[in-house]
N, C-alpha and C positions, 0 to 999 in steps of 0.2 A: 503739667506737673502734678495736679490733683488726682486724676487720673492714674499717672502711674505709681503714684503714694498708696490711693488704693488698693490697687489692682496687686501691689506685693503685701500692700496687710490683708490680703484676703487672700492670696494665695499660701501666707505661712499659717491659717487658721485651722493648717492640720487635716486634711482631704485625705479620706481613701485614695489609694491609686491603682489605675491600669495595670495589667499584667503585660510586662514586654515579651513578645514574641520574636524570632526571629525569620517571621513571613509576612508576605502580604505589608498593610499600615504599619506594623511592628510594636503595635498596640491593641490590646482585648480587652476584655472585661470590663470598661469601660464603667464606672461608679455613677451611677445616674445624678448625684448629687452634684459631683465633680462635673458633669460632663454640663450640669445648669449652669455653675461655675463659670465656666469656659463661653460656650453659646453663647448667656448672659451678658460676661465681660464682653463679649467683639458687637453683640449688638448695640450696647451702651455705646462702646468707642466709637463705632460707626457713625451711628446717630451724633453724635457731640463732636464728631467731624464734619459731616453734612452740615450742624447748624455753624459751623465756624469756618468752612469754606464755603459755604451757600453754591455747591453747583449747579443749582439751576438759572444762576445769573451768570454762568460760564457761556461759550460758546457749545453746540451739542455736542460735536466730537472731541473738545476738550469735557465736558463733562461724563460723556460716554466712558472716556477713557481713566476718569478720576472713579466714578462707580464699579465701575470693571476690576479695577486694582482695588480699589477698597475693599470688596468681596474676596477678592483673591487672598489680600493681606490676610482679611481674617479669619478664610479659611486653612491659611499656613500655618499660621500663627495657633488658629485651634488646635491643630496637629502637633504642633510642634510642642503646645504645652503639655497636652498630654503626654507626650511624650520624655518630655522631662518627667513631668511628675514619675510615667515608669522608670527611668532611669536612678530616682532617687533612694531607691531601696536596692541597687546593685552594688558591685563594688567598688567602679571603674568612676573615675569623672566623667562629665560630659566635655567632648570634644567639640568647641563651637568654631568650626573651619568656614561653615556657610551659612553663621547665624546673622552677619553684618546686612549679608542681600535680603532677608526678609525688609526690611525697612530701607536699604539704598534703592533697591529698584524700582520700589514702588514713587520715592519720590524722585527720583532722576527717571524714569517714564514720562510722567505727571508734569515733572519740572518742563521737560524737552517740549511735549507737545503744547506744552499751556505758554511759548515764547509767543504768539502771535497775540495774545489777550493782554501784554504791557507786564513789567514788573511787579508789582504790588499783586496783581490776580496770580500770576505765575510763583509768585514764591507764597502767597496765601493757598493754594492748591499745590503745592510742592509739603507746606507743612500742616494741610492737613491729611498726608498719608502718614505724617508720625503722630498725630493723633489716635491713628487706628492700631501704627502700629507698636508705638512705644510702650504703650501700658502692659498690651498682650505680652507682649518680649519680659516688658517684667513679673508679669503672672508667672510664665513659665521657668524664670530663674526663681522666685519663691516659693513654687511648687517642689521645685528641684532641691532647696534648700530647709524647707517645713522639716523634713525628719529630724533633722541636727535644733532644732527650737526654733522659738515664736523670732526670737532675734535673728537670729542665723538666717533663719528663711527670707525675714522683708529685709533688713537691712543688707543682709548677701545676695539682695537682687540687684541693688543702687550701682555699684562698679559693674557689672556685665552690661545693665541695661544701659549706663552710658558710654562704652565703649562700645558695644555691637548694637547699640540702637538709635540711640544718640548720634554718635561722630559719623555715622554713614550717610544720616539727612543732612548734616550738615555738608558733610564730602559733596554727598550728589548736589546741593542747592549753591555751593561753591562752584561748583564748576558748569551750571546751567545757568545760572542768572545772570551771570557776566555775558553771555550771549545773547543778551537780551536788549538790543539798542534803544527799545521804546522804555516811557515809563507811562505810557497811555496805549490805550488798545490800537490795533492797525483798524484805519477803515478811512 
């Protein structure tokens, strides 16, 4: 939660933005400052995910596969903030159709494969993909909301980020934990 309180008071701190294109990433000009921003935030959340799901007490290919996504998240999530941010000086709203899967899939992946390592590790590595990915998800609705004020921007991230960021870790860890008959590792 600290985290993503941050991550929307610094994304409404009023950032240069991107220039949207309608090619290629659909993102240019990319503002160096912004772009530390970004980088910045996924490395932070990464790192503060690692030390609170500790996956190197995982099994390997359950770890493998927590790293693999975590990367991934954040490099979606990078894109995706940018992204907003260019969308925030258009005229249109953002249409968030498939902003929910940025953070369900990463932890129903995560969830699924982490079933043989017992309850407690499997929903600890199911939520630390919303570690990585929740804050990002709110950077990018603050980004999106910065032009409209300092208010507008962090506090108009809270409702998005818990409805497409929030309720999809929980969706996905609802519906894998229960498939998990151990509450101790198989061996």
């Amino acid at each position: 939660m600290v985290l993503t309180a941050l991550a929307a008071v610094a994304g409404a701190l009023g950032w240069p933005v991107p220039e949207r294109t309608s090619s290629g990433w659909q993102v240019a000009g990319v503002p160096a400052d912004l772009l530390a921003l970004v980088v910045g935030a996924g490395v932070v959340c990464l790192a503060v995910a690692a030390a609170v799901t500790r996956p190197w007490r995982l099994p390997l290919p359950v770890a493998a596969v927590w790293w693999l996504l975590g990367l991934v998240a954040v490099f979606a999530h990078a894109w995706n903030d940018l992204y907003s941010a260019a969308l925030s000086i258009g005229d249109g709203p953002i249409i968030p159709v498939f902003d929910g899967f940025f953070t369900f899939l990463p932890a129903l992946v995560v969830a699924l494969v982490a079933i043989p390592t017992g309850r407690w590790s499997q929903l600890r590595a199911g939520l630390g993909t919303a570690v990585v990915g929740v804050p990002l998800h709110a950077l990018g609705w603050s980004l999106y909301g910065a032009p409209d004020g300092f208010a507008a921007g962090a506090l108009g991230a809270l409702w998005p980020t818990a409805f497409f960021g929030v309720a999809p870790v929980a969706v996905a860890l609802a519906l894998t934990v229960p498939l998990n008959p151990r509450t101790a590792p198989a061996g």
